[in-house]
Predicted model as a PDB file, atoms N, CA, C, CB and O in Angstrom, pLDDT in the B-factor column:
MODEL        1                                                                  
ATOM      1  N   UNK A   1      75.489 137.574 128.148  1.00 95.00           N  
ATOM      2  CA  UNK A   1      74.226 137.631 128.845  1.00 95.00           C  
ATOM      3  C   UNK A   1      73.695 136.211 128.986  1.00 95.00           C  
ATOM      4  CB  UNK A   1      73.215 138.544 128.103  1.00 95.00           C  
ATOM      5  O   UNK A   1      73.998 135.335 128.176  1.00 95.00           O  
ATOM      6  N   UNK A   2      72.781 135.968 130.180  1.00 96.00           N  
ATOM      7  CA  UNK A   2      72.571 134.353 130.302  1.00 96.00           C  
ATOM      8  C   UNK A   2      71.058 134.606 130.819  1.00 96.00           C  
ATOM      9  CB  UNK A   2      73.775 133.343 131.546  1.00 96.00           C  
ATOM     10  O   UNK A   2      70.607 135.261 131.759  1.00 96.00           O  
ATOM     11  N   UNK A   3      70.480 133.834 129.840  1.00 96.00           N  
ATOM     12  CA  UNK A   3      69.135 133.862 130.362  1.00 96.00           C  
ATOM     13  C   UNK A   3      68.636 132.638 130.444  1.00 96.00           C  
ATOM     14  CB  UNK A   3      68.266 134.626 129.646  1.00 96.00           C  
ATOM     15  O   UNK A   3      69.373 131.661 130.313  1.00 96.00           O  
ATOM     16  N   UNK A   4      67.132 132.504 130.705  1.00 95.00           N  
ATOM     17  CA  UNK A   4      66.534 131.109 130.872  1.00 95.00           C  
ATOM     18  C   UNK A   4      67.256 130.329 132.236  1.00 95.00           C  
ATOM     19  CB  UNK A   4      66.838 130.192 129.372  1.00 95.00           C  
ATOM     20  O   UNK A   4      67.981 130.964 133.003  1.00 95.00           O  
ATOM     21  N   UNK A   5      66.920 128.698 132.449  1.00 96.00           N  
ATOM     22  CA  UNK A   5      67.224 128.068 133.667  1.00 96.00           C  
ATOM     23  C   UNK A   5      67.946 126.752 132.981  1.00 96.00           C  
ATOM     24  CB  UNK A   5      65.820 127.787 134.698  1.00 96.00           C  
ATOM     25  O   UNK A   5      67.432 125.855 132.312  1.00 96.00           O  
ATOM     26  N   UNK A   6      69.641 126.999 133.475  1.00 97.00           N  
ATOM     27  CA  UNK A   6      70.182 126.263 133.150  1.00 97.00           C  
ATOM     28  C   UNK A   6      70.473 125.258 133.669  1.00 97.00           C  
ATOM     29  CB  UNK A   6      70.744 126.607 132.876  1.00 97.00           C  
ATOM     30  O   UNK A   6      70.694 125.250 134.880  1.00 97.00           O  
ATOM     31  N   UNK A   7      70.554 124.211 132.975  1.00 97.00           N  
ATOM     32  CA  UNK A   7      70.274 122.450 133.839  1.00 97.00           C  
ATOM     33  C   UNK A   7      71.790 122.196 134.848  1.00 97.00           C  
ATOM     34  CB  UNK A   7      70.202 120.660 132.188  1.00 97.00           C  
ATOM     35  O   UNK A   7      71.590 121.634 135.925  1.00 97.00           O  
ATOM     36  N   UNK A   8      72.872 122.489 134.602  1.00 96.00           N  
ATOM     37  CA  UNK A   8      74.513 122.238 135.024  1.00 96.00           C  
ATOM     38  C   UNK A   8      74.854 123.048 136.010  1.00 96.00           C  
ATOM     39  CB  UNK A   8      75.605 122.516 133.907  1.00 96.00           C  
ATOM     40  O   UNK A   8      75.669 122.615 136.825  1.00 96.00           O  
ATOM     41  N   UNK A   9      74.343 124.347 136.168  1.00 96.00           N  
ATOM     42  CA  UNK A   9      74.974 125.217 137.213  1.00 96.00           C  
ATOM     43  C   UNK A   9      73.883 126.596 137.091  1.00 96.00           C  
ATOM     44  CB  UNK A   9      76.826 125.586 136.812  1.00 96.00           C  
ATOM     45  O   UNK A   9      73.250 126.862 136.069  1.00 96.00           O  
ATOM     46  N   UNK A  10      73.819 127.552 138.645  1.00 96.00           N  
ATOM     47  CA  UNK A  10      73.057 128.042 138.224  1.00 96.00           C  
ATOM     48  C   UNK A  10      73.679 129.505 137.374  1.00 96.00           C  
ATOM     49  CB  UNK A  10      72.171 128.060 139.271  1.00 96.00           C  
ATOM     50  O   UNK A  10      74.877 129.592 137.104  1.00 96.00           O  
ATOM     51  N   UNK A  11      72.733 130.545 137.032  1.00 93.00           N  
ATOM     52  CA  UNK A  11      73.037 131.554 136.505  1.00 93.00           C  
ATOM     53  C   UNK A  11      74.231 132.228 137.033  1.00 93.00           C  
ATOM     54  CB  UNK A  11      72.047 132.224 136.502  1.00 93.00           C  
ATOM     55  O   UNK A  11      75.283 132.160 136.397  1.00 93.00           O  
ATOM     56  N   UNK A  12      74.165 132.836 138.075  1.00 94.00           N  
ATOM     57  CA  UNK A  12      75.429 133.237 138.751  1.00 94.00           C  
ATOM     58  C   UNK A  12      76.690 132.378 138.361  1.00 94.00           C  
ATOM     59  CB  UNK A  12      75.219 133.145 140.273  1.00 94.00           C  
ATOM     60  O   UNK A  12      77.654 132.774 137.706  1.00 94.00           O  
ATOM     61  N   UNK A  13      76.514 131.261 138.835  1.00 96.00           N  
ATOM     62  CA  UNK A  13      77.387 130.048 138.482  1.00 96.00           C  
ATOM     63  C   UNK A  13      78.506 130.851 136.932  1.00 96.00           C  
ATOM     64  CB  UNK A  13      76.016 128.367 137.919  1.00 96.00           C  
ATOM     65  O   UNK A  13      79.701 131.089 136.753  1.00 96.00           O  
ATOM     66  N   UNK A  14      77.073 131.026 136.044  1.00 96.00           N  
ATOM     67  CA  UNK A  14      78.028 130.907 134.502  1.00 96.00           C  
ATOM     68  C   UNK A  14      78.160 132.132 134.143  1.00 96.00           C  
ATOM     69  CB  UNK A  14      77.374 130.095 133.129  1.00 96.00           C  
ATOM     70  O   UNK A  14      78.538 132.294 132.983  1.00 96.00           O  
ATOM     71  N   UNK A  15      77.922 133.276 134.921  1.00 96.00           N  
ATOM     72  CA  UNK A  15      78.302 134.937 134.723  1.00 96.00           C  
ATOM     73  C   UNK A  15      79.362 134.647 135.805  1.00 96.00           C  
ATOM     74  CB  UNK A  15      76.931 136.398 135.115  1.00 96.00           C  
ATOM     75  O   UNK A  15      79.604 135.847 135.675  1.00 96.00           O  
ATOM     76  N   UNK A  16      80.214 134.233 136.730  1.00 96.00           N  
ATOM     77  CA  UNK A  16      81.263 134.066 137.143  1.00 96.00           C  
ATOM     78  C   UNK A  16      82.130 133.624 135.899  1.00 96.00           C  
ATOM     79  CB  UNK A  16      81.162 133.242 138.237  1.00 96.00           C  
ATOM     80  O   UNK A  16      83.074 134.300 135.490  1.00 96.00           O  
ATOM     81  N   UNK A  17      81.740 132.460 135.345  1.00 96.00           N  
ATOM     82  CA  UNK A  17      82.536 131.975 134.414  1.00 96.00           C  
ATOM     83  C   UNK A  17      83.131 132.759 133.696  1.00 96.00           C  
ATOM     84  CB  UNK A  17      82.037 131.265 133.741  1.00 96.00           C  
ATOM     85  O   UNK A  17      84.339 132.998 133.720  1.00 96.00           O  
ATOM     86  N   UNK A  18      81.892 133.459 132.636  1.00 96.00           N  
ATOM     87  CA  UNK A  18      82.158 134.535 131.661  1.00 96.00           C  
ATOM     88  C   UNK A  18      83.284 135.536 132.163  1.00 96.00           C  
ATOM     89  CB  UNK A  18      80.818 135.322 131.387  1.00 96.00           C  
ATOM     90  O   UNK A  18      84.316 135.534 131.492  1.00 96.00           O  
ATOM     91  N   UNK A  19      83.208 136.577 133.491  1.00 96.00           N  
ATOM     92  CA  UNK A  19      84.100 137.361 134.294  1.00 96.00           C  
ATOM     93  C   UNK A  19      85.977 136.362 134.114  1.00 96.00           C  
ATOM     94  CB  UNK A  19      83.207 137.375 136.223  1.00 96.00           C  
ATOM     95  O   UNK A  19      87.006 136.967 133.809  1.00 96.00           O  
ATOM     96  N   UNK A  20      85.929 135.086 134.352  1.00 95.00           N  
ATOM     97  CA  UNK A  20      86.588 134.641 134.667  1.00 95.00           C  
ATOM     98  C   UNK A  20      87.522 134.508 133.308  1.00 95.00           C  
ATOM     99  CB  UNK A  20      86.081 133.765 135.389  1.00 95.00           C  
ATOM    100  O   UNK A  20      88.751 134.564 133.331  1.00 95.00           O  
ATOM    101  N   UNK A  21      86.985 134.382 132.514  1.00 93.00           N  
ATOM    102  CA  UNK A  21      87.222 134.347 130.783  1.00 93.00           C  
ATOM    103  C   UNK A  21      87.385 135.371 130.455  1.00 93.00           C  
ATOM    104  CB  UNK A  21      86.229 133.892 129.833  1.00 93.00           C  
ATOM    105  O   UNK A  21      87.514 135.512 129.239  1.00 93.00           O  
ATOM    106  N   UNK A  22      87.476 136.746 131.422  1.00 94.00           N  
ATOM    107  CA  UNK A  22      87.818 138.252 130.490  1.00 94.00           C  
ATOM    108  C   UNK A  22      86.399 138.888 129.406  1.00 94.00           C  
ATOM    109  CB  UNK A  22      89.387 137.779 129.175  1.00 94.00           C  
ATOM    110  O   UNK A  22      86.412 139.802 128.582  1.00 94.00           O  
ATOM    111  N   UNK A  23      85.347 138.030 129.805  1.00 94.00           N  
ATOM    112  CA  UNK A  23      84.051 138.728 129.383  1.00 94.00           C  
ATOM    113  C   UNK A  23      83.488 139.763 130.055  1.00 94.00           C  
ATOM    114  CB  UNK A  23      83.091 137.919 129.332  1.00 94.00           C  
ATOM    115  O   UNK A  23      83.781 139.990 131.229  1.00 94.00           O  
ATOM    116  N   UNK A  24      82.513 140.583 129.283  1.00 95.00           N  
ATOM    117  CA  UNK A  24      81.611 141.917 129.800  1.00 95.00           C  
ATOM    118  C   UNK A  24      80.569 141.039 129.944  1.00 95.00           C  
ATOM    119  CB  UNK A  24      81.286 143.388 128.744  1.00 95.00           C  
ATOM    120  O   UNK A  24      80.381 140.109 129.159  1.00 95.00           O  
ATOM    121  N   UNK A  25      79.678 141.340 131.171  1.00 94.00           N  
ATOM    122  CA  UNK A  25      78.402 140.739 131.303  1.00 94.00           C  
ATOM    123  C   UNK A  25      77.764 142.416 131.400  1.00 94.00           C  
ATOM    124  CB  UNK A  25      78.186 139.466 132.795  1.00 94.00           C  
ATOM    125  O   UNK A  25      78.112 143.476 131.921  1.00 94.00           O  
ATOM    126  N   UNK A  26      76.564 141.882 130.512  1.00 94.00           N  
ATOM    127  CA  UNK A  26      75.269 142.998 130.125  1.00 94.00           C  
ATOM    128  C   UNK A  26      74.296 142.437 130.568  1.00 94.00           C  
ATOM    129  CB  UNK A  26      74.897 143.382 128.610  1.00 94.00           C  
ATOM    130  O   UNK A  26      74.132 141.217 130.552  1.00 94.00           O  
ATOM    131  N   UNK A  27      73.285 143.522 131.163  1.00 90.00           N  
ATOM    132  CA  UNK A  27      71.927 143.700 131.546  1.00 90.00           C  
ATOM    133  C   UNK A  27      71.032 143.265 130.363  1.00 90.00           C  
ATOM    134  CB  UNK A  27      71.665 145.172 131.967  1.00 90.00           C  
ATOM    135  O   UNK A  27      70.029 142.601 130.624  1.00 90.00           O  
ATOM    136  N   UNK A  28      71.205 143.461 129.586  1.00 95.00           N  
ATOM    137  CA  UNK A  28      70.189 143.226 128.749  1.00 95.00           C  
ATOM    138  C   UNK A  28      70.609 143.400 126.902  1.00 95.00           C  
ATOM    139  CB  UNK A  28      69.049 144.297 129.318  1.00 95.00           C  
ATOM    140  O   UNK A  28      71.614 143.970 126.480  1.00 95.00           O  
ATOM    141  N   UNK A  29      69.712 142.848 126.190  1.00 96.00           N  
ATOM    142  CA  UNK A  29      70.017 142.820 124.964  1.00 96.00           C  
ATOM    143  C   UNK A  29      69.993 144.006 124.153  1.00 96.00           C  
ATOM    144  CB  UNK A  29      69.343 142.000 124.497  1.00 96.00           C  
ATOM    145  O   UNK A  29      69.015 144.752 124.083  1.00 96.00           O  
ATOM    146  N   UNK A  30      71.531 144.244 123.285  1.00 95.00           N  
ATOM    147  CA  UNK A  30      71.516 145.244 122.643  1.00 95.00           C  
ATOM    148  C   UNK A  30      72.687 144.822 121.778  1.00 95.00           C  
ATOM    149  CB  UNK A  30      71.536 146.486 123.425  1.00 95.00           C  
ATOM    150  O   UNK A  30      73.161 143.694 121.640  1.00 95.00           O  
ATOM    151  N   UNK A  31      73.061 145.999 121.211  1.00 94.00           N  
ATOM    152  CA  UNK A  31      73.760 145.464 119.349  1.00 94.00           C  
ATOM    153  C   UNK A  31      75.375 145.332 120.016  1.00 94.00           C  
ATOM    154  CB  UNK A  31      73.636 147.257 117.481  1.00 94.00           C  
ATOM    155  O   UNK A  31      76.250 144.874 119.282  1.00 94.00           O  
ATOM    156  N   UNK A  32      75.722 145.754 121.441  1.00 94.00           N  
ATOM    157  CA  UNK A  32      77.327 144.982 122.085  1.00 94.00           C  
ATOM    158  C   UNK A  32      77.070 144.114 122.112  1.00 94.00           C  
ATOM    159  CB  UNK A  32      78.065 145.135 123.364  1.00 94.00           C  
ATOM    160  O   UNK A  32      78.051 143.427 122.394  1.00 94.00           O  
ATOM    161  N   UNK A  33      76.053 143.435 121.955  1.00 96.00           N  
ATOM    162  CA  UNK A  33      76.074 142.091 123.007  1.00 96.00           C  
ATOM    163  C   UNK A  33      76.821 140.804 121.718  1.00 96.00           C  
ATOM    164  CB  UNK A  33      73.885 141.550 123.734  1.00 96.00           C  
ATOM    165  O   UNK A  33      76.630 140.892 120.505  1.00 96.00           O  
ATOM    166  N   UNK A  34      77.354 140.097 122.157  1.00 95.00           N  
ATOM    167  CA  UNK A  34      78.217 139.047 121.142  1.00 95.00           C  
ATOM    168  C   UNK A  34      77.757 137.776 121.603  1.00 95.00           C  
ATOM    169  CB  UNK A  34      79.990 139.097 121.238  1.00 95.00           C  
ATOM    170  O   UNK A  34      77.978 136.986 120.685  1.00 95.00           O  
ATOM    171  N   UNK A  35      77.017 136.947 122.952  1.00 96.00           N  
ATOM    172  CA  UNK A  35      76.666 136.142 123.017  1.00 96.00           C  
ATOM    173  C   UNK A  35      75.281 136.217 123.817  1.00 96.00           C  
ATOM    174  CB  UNK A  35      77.594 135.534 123.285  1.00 96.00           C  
ATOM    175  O   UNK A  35      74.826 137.309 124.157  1.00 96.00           O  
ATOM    176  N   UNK A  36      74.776 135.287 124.040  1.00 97.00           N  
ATOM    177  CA  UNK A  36      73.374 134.720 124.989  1.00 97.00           C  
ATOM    178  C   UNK A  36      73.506 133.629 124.676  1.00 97.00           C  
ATOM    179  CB  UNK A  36      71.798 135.171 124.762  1.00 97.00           C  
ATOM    180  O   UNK A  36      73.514 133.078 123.575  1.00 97.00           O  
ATOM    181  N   UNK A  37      73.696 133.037 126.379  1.00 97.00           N  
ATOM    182  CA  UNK A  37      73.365 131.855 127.023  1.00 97.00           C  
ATOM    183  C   UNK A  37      71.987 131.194 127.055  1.00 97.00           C  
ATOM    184  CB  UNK A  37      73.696 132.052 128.195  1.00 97.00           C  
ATOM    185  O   UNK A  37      71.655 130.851 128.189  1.00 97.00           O  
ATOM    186  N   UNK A  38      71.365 131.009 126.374  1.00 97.00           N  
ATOM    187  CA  UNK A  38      70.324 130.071 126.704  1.00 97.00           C  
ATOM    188  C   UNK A  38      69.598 129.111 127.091  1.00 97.00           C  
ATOM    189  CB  UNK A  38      70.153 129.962 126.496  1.00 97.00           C  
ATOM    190  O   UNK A  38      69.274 128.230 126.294  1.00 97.00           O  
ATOM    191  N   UNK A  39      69.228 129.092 128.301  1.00 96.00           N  
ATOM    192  CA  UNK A  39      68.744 127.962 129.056  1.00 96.00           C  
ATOM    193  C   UNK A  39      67.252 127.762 128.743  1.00 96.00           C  
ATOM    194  CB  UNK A  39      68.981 128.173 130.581  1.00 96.00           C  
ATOM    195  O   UNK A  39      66.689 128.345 127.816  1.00 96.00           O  
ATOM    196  N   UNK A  40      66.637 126.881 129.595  1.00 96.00           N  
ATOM    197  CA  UNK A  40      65.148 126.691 129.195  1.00 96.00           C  
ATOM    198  C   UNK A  40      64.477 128.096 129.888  1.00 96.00           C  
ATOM    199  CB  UNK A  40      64.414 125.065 129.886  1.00 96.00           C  
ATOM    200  O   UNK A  40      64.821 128.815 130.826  1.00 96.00           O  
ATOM    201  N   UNK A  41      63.407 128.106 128.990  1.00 94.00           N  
ATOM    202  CA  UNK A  41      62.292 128.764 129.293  1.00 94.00           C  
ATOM    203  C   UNK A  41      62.718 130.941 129.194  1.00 94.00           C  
ATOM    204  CB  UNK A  41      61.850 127.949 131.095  1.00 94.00           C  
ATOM    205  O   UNK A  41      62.176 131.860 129.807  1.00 94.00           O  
ATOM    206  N   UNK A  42      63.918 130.963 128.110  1.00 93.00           N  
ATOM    207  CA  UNK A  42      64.810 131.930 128.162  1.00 93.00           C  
ATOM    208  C   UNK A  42      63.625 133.996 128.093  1.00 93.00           C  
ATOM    209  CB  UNK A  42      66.059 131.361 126.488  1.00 93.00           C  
ATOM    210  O   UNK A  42      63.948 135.126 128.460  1.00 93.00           O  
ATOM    211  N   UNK A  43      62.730 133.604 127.640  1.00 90.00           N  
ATOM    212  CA  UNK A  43      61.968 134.347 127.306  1.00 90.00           C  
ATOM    213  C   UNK A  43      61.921 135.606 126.227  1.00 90.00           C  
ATOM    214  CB  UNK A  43      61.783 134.558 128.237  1.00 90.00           C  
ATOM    215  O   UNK A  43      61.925 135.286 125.039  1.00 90.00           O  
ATOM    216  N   UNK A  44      61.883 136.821 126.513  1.00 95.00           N  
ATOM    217  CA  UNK A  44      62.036 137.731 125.561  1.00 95.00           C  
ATOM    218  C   UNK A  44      63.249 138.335 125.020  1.00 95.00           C  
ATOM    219  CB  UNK A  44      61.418 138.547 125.902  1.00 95.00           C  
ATOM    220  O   UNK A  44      63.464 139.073 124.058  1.00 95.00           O  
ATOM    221  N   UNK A  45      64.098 137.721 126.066  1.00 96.00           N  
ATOM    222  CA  UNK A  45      66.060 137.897 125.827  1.00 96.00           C  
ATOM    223  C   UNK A  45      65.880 137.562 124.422  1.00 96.00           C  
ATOM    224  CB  UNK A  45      67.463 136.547 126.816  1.00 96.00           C  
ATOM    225  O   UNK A  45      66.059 138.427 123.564  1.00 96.00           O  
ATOM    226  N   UNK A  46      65.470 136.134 124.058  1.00 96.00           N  
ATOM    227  CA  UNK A  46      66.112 135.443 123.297  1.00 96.00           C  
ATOM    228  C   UNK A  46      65.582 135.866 122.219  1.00 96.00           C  
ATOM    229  CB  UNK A  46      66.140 134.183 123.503  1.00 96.00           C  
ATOM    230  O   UNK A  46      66.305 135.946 121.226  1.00 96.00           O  
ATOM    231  N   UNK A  47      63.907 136.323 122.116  1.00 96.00           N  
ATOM    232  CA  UNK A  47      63.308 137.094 120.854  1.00 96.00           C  
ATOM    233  C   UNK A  47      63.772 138.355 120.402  1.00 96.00           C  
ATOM    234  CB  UNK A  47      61.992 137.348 121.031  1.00 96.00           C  
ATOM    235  O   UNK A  47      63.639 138.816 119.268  1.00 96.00           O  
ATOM    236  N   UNK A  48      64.513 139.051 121.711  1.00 96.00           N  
ATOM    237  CA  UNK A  48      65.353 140.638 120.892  1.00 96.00           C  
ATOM    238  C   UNK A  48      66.528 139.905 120.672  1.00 96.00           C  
ATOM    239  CB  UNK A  48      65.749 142.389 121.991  1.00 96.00           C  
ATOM    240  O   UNK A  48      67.332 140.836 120.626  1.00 96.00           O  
ATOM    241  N   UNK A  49      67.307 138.708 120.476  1.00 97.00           N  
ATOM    242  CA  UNK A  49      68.782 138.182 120.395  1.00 97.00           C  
ATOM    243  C   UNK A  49      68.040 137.962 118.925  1.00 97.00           C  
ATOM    244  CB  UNK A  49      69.582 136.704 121.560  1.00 97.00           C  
ATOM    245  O   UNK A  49      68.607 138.592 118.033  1.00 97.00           O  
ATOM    246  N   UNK A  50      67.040 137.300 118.552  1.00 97.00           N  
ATOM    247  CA  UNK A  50      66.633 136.988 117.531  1.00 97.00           C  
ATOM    248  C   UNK A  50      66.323 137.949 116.134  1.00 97.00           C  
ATOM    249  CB  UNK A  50      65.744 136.438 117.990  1.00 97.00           C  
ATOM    250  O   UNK A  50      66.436 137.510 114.990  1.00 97.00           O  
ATOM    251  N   UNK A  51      65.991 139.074 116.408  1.00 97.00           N  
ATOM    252  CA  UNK A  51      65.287 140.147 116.081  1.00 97.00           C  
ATOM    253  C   UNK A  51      66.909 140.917 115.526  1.00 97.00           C  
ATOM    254  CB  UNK A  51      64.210 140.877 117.525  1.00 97.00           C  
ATOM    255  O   UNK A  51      67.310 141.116 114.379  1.00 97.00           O  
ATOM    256  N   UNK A  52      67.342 141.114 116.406  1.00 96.00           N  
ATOM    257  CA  UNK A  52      68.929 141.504 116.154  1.00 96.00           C  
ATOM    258  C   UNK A  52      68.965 140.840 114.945  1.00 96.00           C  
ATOM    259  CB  UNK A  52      70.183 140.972 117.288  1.00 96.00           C  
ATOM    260  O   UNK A  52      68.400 141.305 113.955  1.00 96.00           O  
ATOM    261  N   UNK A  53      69.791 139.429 114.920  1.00 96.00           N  
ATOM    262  CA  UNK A  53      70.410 138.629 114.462  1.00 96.00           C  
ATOM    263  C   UNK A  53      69.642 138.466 112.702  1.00 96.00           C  
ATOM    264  CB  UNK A  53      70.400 137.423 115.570  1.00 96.00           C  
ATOM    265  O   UNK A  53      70.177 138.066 111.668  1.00 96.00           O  
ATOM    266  N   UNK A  54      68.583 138.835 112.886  1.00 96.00           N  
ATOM    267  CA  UNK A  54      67.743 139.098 111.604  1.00 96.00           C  
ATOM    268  C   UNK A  54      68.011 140.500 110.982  1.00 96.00           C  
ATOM    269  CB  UNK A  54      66.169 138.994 111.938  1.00 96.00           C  
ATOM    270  O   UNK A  54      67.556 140.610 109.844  1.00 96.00           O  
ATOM    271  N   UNK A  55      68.702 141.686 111.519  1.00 96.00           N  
ATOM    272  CA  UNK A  55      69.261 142.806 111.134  1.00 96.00           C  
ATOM    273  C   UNK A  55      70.154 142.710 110.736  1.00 96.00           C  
ATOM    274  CB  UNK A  55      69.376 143.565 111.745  1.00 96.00           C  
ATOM    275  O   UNK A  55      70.581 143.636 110.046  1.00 96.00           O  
ATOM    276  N   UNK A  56      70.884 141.624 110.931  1.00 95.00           N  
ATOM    277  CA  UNK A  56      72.602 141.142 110.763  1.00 95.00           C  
ATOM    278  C   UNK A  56      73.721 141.823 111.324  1.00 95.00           C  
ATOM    279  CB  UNK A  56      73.063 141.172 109.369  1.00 95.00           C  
ATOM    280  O   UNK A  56      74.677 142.527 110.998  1.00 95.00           O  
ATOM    281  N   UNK A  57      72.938 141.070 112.749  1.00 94.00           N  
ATOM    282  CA  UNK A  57      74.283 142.104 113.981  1.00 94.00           C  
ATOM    283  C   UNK A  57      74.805 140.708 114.133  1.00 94.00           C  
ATOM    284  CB  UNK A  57      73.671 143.189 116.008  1.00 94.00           C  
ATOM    285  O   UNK A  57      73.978 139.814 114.310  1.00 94.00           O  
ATOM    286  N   UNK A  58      75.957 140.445 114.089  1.00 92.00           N  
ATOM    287  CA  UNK A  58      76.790 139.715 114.142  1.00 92.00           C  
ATOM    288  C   UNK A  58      76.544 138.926 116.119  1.00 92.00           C  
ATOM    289  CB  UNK A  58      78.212 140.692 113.590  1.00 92.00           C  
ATOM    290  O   UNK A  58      77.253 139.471 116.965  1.00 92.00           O  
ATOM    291  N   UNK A  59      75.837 138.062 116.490  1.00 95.00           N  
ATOM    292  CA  UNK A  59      75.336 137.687 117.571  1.00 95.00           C  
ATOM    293  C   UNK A  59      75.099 136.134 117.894  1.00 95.00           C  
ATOM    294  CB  UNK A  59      74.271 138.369 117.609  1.00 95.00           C  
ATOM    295  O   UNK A  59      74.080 135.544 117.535  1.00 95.00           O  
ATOM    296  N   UNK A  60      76.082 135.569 118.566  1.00 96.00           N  
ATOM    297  CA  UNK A  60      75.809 134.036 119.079  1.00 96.00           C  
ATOM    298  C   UNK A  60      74.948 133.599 119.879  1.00 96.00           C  
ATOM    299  CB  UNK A  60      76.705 133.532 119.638  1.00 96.00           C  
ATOM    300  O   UNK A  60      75.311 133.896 121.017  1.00 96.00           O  
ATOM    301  N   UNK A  61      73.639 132.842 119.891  1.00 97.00           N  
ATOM    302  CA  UNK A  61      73.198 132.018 120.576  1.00 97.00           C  
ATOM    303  C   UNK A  61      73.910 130.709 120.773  1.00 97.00           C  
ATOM    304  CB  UNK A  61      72.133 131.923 120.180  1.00 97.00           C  
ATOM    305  O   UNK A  61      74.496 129.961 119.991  1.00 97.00           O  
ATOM    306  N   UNK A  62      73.646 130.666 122.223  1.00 97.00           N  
ATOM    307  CA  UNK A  62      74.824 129.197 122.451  1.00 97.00           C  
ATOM    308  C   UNK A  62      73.619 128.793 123.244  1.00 97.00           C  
ATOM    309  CB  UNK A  62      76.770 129.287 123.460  1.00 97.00           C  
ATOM    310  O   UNK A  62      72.870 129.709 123.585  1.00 97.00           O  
ATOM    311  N   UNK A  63      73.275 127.424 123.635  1.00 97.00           N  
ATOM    312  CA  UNK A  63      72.979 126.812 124.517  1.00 97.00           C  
ATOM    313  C   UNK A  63      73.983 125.862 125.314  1.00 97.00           C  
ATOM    314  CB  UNK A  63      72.065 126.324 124.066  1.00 97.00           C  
ATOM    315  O   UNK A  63      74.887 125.132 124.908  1.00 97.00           O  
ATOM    316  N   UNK A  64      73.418 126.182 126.817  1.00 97.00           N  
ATOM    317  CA  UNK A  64      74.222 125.428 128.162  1.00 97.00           C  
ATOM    318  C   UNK A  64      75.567 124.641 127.386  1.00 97.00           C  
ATOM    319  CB  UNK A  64      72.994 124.006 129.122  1.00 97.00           C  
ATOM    320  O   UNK A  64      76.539 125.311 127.037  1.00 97.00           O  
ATOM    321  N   UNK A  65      75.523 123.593 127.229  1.00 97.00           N  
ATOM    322  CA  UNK A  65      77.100 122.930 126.422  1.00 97.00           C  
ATOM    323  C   UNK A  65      77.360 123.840 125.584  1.00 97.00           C  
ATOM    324  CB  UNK A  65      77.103 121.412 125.480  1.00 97.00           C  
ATOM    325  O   UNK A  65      78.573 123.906 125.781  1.00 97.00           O  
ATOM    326  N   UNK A  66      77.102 124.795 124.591  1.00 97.00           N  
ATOM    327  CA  UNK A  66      77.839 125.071 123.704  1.00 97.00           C  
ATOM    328  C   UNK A  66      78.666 126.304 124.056  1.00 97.00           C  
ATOM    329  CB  UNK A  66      77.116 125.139 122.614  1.00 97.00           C  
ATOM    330  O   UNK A  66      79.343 126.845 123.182  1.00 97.00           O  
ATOM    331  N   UNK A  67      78.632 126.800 125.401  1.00 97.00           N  
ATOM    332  CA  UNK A  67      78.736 127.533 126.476  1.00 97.00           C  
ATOM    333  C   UNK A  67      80.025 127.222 127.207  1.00 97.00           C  
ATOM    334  CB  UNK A  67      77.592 127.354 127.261  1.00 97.00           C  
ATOM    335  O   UNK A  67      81.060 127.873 127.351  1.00 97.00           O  
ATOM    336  N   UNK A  68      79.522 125.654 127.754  1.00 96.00           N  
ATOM    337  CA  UNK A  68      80.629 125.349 128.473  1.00 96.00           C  
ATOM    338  C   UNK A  68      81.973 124.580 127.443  1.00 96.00           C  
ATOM    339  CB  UNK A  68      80.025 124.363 129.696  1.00 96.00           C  
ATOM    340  O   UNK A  68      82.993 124.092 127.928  1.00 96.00           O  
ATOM    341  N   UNK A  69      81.668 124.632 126.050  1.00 96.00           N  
ATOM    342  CA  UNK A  69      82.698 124.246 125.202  1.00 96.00           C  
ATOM    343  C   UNK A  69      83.179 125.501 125.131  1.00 96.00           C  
ATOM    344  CB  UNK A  69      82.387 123.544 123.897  1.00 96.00           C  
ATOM    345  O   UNK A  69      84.341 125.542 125.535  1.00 96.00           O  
ATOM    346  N   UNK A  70      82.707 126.665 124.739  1.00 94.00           N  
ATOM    347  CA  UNK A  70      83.528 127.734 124.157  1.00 94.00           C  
ATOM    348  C   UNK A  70      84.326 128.219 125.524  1.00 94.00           C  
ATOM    349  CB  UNK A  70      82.547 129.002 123.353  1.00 94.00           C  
ATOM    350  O   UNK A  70      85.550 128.321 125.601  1.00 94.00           O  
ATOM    351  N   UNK A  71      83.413 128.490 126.554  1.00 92.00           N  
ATOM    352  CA  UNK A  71      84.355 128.740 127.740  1.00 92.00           C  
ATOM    353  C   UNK A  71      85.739 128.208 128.706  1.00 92.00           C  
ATOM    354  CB  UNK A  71      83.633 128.743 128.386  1.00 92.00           C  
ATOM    355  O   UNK A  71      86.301 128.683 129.694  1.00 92.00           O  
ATOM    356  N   UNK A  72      85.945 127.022 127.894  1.00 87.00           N  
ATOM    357  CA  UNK A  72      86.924 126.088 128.215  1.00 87.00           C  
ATOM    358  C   UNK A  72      87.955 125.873 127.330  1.00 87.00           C  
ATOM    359  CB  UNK A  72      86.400 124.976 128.436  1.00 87.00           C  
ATOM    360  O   UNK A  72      89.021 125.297 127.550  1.00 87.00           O  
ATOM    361  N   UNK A  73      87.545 126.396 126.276  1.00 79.00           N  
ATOM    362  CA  UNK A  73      88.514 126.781 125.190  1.00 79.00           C  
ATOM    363  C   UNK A  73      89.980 128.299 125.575  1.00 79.00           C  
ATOM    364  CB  UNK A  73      87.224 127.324 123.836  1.00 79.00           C  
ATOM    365  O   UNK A  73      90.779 128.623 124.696  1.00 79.00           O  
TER     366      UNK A  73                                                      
ENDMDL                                                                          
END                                                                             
């Protein structure tokens, strides 16, 4: 999932990526979800990614580079 406004490319841009890498892109945050993209200004995505992650659902926040490192891997 990719939220917020990312500085390198736009949103579409990096949910192509993900597709391209053999990822599921989701609507919205829930206990499948294994990553969020975070760009600026990401909003309430990132407080239920947070909220999760305090339950101990196993869940990556990446920001923009840490994104385009894992995806290039």
């Amino acid at each position: 999932l990719v939220t917020g406004t990312l500085e390198k490319m736009k949103r579409t841009q990096a949910q192509e990526k993900i597709k391209q890498a053999g990822g599921k892109l989701l609507s919205s945050v829930s206990k499948s979800l294994n990553y969020l993209v975070c760009g600026d200004s990401p909003g309430s995505k990132l407080k239920k990614a947070e909220a999760l992650i305090a339950k101990g659902h196993l869940l990556e926040i990446l920001n923009e580079d840490a994104f385009l490192n894992l995806i290039e891997k």
